[in-house]
C-alpha positions as CSV (number, residue, x, y, z in Angstrom):
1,X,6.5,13.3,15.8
2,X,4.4,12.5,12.9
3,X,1.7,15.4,11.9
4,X,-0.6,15.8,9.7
5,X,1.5,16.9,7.6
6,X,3.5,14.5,7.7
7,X,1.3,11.7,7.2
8,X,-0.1,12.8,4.0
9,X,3.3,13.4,2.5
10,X,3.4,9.8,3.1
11,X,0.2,8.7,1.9
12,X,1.3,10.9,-1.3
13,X,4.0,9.1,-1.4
14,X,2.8,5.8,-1.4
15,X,0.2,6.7,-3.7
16,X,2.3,7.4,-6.2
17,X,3.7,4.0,-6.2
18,X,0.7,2.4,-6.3
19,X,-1.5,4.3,-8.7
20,X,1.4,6.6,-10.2
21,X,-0.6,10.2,-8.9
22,X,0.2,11.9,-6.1
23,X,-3.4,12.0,-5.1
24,X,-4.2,8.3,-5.8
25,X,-6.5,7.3,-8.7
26,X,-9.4,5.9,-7.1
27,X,-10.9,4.5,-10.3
28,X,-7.0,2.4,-11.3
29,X,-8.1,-1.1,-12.0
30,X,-5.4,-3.3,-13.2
31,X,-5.0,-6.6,-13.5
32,X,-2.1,-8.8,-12.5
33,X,-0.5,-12.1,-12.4
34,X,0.0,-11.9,-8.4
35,X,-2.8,-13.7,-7.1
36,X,-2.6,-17.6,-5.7
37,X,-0.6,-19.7,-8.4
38,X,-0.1,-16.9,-10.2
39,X,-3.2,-16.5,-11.1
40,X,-5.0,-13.2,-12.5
41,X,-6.7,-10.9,-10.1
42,X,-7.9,-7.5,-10.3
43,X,-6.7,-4.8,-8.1
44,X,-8.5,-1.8,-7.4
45,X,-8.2,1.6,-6.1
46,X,-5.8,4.4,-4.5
47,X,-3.4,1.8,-2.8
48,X,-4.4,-1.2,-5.8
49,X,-6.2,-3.6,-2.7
50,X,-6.8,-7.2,-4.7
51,X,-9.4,-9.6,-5.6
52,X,-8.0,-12.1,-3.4
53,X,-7.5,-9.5,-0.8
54,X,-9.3,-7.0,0.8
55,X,-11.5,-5.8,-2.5
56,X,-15.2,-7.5,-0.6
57,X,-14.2,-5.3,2.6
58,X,-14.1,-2.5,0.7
59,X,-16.9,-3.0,-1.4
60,X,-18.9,-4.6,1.7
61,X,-18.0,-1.0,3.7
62,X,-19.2,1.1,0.2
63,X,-22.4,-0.7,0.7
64,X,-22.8,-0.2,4.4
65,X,-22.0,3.3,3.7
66,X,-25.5,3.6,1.4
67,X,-23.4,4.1,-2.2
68,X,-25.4,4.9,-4.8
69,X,-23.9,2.1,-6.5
70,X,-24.5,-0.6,-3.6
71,X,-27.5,-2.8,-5.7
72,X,-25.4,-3.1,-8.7
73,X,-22.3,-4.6,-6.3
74,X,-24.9,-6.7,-4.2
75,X,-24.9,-9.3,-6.3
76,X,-21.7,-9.8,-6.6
77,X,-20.6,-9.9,-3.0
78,X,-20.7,-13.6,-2.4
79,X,-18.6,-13.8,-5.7
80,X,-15.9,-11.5,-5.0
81,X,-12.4,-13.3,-3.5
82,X,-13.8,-16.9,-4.5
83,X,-14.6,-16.6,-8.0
84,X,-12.6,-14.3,-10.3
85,X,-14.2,-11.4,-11.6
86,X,-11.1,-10.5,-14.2
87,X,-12.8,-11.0,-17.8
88,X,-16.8,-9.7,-15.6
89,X,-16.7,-6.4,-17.9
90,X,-19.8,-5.3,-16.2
91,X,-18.2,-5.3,-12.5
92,X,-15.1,-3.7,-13.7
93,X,-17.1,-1.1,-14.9
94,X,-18.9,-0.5,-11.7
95,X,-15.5,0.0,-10.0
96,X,-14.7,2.7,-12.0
97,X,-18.1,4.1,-12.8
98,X,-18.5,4.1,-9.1
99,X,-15.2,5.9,-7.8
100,X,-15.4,8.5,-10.6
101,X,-19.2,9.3,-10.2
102,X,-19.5,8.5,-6.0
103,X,-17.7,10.5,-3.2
104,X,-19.1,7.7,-1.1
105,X,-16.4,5.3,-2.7
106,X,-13.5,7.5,-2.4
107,X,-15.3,7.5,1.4
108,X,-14.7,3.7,1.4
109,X,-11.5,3.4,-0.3
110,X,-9.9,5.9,2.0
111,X,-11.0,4.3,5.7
112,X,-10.1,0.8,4.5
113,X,-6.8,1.6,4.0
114,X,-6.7,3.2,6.8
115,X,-8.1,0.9,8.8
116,X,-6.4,-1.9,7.4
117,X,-3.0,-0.8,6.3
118,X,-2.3,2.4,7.9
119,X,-3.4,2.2,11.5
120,X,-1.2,-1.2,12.0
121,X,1.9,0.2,10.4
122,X,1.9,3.4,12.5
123,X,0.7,0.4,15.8
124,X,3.9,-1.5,14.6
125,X,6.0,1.9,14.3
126,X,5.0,3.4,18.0
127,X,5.1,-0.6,19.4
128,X,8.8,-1.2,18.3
129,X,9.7,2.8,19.5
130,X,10.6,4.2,16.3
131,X,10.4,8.2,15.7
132,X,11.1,9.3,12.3
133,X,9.2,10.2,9.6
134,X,10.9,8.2,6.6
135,X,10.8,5.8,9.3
136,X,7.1,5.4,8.9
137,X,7.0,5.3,5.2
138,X,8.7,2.5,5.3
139,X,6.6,0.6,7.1
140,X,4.0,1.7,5.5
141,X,4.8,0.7,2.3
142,X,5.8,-2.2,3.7
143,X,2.3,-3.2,4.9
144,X,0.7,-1.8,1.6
145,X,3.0,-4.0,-0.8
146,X,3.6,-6.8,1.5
147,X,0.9,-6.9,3.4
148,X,3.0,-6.5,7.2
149,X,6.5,-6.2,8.3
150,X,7.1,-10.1,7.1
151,X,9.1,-12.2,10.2
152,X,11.0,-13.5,7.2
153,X,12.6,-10.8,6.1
154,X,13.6,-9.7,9.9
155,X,15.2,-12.8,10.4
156,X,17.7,-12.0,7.4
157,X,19.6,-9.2,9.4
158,X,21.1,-8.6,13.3
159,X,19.8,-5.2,13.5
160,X,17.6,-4.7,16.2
161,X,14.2,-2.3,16.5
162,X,14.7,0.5,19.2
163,X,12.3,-1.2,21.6
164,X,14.8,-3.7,22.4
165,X,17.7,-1.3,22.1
166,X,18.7,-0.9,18.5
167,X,19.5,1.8,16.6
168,X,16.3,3.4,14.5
169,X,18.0,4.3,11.0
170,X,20.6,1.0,11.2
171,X,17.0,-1.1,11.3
172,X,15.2,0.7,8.6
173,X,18.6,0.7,6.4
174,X,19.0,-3.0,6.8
175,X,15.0,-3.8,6.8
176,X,15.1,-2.6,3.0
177,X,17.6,-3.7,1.8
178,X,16.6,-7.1,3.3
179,X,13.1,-6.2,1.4
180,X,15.1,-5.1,-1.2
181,X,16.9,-7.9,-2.6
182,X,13.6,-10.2,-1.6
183,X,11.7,-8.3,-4.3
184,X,14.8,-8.1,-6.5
185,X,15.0,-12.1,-6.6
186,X,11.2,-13.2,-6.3
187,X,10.1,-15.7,-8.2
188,X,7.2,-14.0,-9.1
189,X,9.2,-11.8,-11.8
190,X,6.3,-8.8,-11.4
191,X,8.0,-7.9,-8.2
192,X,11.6,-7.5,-9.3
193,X,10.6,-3.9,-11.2
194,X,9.0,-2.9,-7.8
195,X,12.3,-2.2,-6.2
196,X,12.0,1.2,-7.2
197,X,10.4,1.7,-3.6
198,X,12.5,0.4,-2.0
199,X,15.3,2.7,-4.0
200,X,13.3,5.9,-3.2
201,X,13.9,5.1,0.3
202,X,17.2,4.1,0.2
203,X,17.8,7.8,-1.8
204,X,16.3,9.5,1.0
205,X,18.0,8.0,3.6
206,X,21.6,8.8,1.9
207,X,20.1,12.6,1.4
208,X,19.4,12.4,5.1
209,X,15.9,12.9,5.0
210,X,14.8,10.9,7.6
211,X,12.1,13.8,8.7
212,X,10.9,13.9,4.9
213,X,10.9,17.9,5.1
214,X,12.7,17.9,1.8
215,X,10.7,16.7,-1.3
216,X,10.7,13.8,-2.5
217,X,11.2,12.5,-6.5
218,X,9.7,8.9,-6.9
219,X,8.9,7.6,-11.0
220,X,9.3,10.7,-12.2
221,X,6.7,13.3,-9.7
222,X,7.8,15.2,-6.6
223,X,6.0,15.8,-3.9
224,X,6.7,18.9,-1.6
């Protein structure tokens, strides 16, 4: 069963990967080389959503929400995702002026990925009848990082889900390290370093901690 607890160990978790706190940094703007072509984009937030992405939907929700910010981003709505904002000091200001200085943002931040990556990993999770905690994690990260459970990489392994009679921890073994080597090998070379998720699962799983009771160490903090 996944509590409350539980799924904010795993949102913990997971925002440790992506923002390297425990509690997410809200204000983390970074930019990378991963966008179409390689191109630079800016991503932005506790679980780092992208230019190219989902940044307007979160900015577009901030603004529905009333932030004290919304004028300043109004502007640059029909902008954001088609035009890139990487060298636009001013609007990368804003994003971090406005998730240190606005609870509203944190607000926003926080239902969109939820909305948008949490509630179809744990829809994917029930769907294909799996039960564990570490379980869950997985998937999760897997929709944060790769934006679903790729077909792709299921078609690389035999294992089935438990939905159509496989075994739960021979699927999520073989789903990672499927996901595993993918990142390992990318062509995009800013992947291959990411397989440090991937390893923190792979550690749990060998420590049997499929019902994440036991704490988990991931780049260097532990959460309880």
């Amino acid at each position: 069963m996944i509590t409350s607890e539980i799924k904010r160990k795993i949102l913990r978790i997971v925002n440790v990967f992506e923002t390297g706190s425990a509690d997410g940094r809200y204000d983390a703007v970074v930019i990378l080389p991963d966008g179409r072509g390689g191109s630079r984009q800016i991503t932005y937030g506790r679980s780092q959503t992208t230019e190219q992405g989902n940044l307007r939907n979160l900015l577009q929700r901030y603004i529905d929400l009333g932030g004290s910010f919304a004028a300043d981003f109004a502007p640059y709505m029909d902008r954001v995702g088609r035009t890139s904002l990487v060298n636009d000091r001013n609007f990368i200001k804003l994003l971090k002026d406005s998730a240190r200085q606005d609870p509203l943002m944190r607000q926003a931040q926080d239902e969109t990925f939820e909305i948008l990556y949490f509630q179809p990993a744990l829809h994917f999770f029930e769907a294909e009848k799996f039960e564990l905690p570490l379980s869950l994690l997985v998937i999760y990260d897997s929709y944060i990082h790769s934006g679903s459970i790729p077909p792709f990489l299921r078609s690389r392994f035999p294992e089935r889900t438990p939905l159509r009679g496989g075994d739960e921890k021979s699927w999520i073994l073989a789903y990672t390290k499927a996901r595993q080597h993918w990142l390992a090998n990318h062509p995009r070379k800013i992947l291959h370093p990411t397989v440090y998720r991937t390893k923190t699962f792979l550690t749990q799983a060998q420590k049997d901690n499929w019902d994440l009771s036991a704490p988990v160490t991931t780049q260097g903090i532990t959460i309880a």
